[in-house]
N, C-alpha and C positions, 0 to 999 in steps of 0.2 A: 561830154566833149573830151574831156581829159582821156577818160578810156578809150577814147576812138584813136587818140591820136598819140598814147604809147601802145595800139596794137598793133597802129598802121607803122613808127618807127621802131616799134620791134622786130617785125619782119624786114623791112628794107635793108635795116641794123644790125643785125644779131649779134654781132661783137661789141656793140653799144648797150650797157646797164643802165639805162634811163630812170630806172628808181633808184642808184644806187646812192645820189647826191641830192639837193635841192641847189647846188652851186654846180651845175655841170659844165660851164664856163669857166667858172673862176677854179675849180678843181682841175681843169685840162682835161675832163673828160671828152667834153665836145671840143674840135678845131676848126681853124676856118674851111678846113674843106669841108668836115662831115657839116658846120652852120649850111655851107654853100647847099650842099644835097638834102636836107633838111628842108630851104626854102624851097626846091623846087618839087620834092615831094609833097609837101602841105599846098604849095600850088597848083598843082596837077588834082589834088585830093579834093581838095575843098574850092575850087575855080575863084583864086581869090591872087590878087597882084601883093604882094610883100614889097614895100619903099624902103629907099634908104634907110631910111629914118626909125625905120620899124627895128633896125637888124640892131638891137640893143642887147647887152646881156643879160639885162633883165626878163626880155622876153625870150630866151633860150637858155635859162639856166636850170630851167623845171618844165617840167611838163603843164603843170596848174599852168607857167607864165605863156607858154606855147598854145595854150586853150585860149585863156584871153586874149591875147593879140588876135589870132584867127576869129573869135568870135566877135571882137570890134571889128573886124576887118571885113566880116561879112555882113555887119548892118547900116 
């Protein structure tokens, strides 16, 4: 899952290093816009709704934490 989903935010991304951090949040790497495109790309991807609740920076600060979320999110 992880690889799926920095190959599918690497393309959307390309000026986003998504391996470059495990803190891509707390680094400034990711901002609220690119969070914003992010959810709705993993949403269109994987036909899965992202809550409030979900939009943590722990679950966007890695890629590993972006595979979990989605794969709770799907079961």
């Amino acid at each position: 899952m992880e690889e799926k989903i920095l190959n599918l935010l690497s393309e959307e991304y390309p000026d986003i290093d998504f391996t470059a951090s495990e803190h891509l949040v707390d680094d400034g790497i990711l901002d609220s816009v690119s969070i914003t495109g992010i959810v709705a790309t993993l949403t269109m991807e994987f036909g899965i709704t992202i809550p409030y609740e979900e939009l943590d920076e722990d679950n966007f600060n890695s890629i590993a934490g972006l595979a979990r979320m989605v794969e709770k999110l799907q079961a």
